[in-house]
FIVEX-310867 format. One line per field, with one value per residue (C-alpha): residue in one letter; chain; residue number from 1; x negated, y negated, z. Coordinates in Angstrom, 2 decimals. Last residue first. Layout:
! residues N
resn	(A, ...)
chain	(A, ...)
resi	(NUM, ...)
x	(X, ...)
y	(Y, ...)
z	(Z, ...)
***
This chain:
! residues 160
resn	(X, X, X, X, X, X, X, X, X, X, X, X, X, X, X, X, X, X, X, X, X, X, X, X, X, X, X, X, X, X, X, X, X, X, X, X, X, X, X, X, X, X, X, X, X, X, X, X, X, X, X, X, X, X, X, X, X, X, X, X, X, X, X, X, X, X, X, X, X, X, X, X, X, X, X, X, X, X, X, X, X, X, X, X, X, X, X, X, X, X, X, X, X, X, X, X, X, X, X, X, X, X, X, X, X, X, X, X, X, X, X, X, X, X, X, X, X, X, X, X, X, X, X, X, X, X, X, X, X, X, X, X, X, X, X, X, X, X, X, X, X, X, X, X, X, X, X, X, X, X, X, X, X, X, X, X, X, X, X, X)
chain	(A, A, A, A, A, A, A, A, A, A, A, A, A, A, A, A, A, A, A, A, A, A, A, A, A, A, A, A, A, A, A, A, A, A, A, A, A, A, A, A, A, A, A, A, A, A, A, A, A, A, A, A, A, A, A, A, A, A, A, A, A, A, A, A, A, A, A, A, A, A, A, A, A, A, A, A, A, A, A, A, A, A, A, A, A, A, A, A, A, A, A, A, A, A, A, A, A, A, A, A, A, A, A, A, A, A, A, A, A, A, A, A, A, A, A, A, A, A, A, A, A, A, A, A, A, A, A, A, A, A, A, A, A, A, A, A, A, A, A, A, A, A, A, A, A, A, A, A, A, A, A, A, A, A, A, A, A, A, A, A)
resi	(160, 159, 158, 157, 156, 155, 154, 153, 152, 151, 150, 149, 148, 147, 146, 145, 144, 143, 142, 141, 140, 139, 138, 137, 136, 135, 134, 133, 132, 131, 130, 129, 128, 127, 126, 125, 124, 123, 122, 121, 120, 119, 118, 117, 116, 115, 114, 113, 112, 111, 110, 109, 108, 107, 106, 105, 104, 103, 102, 101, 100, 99, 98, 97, 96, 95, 94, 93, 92, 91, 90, 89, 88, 87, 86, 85, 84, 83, 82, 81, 80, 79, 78, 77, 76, 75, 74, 73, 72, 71, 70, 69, 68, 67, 66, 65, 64, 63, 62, 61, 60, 59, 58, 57, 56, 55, 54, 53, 52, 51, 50, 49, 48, 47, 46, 45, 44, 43, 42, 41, 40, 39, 38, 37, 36, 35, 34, 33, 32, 31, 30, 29, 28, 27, 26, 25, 24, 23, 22, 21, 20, 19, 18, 17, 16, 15, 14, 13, 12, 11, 10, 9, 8, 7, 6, 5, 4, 3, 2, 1)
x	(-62.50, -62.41, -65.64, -63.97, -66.66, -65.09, -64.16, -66.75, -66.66, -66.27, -68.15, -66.48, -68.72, -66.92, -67.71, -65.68, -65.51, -65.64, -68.32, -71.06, -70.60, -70.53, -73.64, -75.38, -74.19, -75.45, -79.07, -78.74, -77.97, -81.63, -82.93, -85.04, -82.54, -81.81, -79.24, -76.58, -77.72, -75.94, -79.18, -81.34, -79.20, -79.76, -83.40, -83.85, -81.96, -83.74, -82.79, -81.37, -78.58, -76.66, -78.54, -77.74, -73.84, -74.10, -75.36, -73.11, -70.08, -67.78, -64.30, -64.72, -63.20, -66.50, -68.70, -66.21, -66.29, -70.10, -70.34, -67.69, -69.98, -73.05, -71.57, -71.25, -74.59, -76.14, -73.94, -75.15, -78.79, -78.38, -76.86, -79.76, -82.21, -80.87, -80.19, -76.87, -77.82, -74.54, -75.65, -79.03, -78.11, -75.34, -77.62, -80.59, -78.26, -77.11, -76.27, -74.11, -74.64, -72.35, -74.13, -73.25, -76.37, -75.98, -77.73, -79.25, -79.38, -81.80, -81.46, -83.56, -85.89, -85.11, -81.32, -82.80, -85.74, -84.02, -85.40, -85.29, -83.23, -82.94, -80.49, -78.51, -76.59, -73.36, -72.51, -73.65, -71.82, -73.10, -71.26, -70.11, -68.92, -71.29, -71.14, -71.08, -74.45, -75.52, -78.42, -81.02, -83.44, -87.54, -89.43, -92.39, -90.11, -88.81, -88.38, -85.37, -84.12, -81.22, -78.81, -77.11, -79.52, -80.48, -79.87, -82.24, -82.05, -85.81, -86.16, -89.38, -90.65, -87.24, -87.66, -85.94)
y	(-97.78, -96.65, -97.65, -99.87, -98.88, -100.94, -99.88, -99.92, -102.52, -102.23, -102.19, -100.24, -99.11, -99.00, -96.00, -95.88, -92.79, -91.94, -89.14, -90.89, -92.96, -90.48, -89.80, -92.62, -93.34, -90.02, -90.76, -94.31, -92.48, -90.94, -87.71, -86.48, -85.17, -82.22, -79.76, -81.55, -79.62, -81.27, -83.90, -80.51, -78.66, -81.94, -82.14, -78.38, -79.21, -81.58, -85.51, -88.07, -88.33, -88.56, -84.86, -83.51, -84.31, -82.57, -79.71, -79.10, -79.30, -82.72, -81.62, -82.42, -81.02, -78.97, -81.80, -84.37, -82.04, -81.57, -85.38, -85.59, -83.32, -84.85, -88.47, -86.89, -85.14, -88.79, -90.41, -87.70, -88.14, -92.11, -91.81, -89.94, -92.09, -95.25, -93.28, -94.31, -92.98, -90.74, -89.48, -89.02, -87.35, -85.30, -83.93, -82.83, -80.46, -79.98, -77.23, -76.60, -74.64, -73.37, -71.89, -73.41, -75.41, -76.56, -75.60, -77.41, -76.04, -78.27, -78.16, -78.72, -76.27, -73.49, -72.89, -69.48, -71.91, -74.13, -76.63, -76.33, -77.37, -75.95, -77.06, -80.05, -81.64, -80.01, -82.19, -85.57, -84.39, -83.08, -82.58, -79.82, -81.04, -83.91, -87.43, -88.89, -87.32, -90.08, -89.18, -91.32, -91.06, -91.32, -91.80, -89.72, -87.20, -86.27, -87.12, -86.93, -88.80, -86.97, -89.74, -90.34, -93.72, -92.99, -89.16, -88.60, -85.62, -84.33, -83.72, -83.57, -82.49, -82.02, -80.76, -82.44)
z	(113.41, 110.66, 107.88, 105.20, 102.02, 99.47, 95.99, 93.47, 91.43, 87.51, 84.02, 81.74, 78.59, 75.07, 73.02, 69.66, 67.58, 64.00, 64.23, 62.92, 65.30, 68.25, 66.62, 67.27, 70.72, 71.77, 70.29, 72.31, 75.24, 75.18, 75.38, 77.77, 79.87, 78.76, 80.49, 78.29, 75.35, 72.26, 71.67, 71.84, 69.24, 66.94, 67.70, 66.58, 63.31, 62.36, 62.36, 59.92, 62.04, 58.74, 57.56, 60.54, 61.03, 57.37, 58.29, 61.64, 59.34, 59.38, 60.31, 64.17, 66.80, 67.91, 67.65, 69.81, 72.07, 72.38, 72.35, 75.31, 77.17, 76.44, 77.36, 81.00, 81.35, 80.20, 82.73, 85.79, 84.32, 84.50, 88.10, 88.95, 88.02, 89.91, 93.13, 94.85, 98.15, 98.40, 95.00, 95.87, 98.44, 97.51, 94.57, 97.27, 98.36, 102.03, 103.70, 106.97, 110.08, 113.01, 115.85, 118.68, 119.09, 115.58, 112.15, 109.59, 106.06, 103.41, 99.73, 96.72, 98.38, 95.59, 97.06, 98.59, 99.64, 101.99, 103.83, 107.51, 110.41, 113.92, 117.25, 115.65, 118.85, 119.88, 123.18, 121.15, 118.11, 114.92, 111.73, 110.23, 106.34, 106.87, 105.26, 109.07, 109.64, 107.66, 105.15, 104.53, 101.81, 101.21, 98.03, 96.76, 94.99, 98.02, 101.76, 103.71, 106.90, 108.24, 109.34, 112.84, 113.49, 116.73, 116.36, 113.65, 112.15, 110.09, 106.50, 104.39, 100.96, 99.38, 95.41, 92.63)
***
């Protein structure tokens, strides 16, 4: 996902960042360097070494710190994102599950009742046009159990 926008914004000490059509906060707070009223943010751009899916911001003493789109849209709990971060996930486990298993490749094929090329796509976790459902069905196949946990996060308790 490429950033569009980003500009600080020292009332509310949060980049504000544009992409994809939708627009994020950022508190400075979340910051590896972070600002301070005597060492305010002196230049910030998007980065296109890090293909603009990241900004760098610098300070007026000179340190700087990046930003990737990622930690956004993680911090900002991005519904889309946190399914391509669970699909990556399941992937991973599936491709484990794959390589432990007795049954051959062929065979894990023909009781998907898929091709071959869909199969090697289903074990790619760069893909995210698959579903979880696909996972789910092979998993199966494989003899294992997926059971979801549905908890609370902990509580944010900012110090004081």
């Amino acid at each position: 996902m490429k950033i569009k926008k980003v500009t600080p914004n020292n009332r509310k000490k949060a980049f504000e960042i544009q992409a994809n059509g939708k627009n994020y906060l950022f508190p400075y707070v979340k910051l590896d360097v972070q600002p301070l009223p005597s060492n305010r943010i002196d230049k910030i751009y998007i980065d296109a070494e890090l293909g603009n899916e990241a900004f760098t911001y610098e300070l007026e003493s000179g340190d700087e710190g990046t930003v990737h789109i990622d930690h956004v849209l993680e911090y900002n709990r991005d519904p889309r994102y946190l399914r391509d971060m669970l699909l990556y996930k399941l992937t991973l486990v599936v491709q484990e599950r794959v390589q432990e298993s007795a049954l051959s490749k062929r065979e894990l094929i023909r009781r998907l009742e898929t091709s071959p090329a869909q199969f090697y796509r289903l074990l790619d976790q760069t893909n995210t046009s698959k579903s979880i459902d696909q996972l789910m069905s092979l998993l199966e196949i494989l003899d294992y159990e997926v059971d979801f946990v549905v908890k609370k996060r902990p509580s944010f308790a900012p110090s004081l």
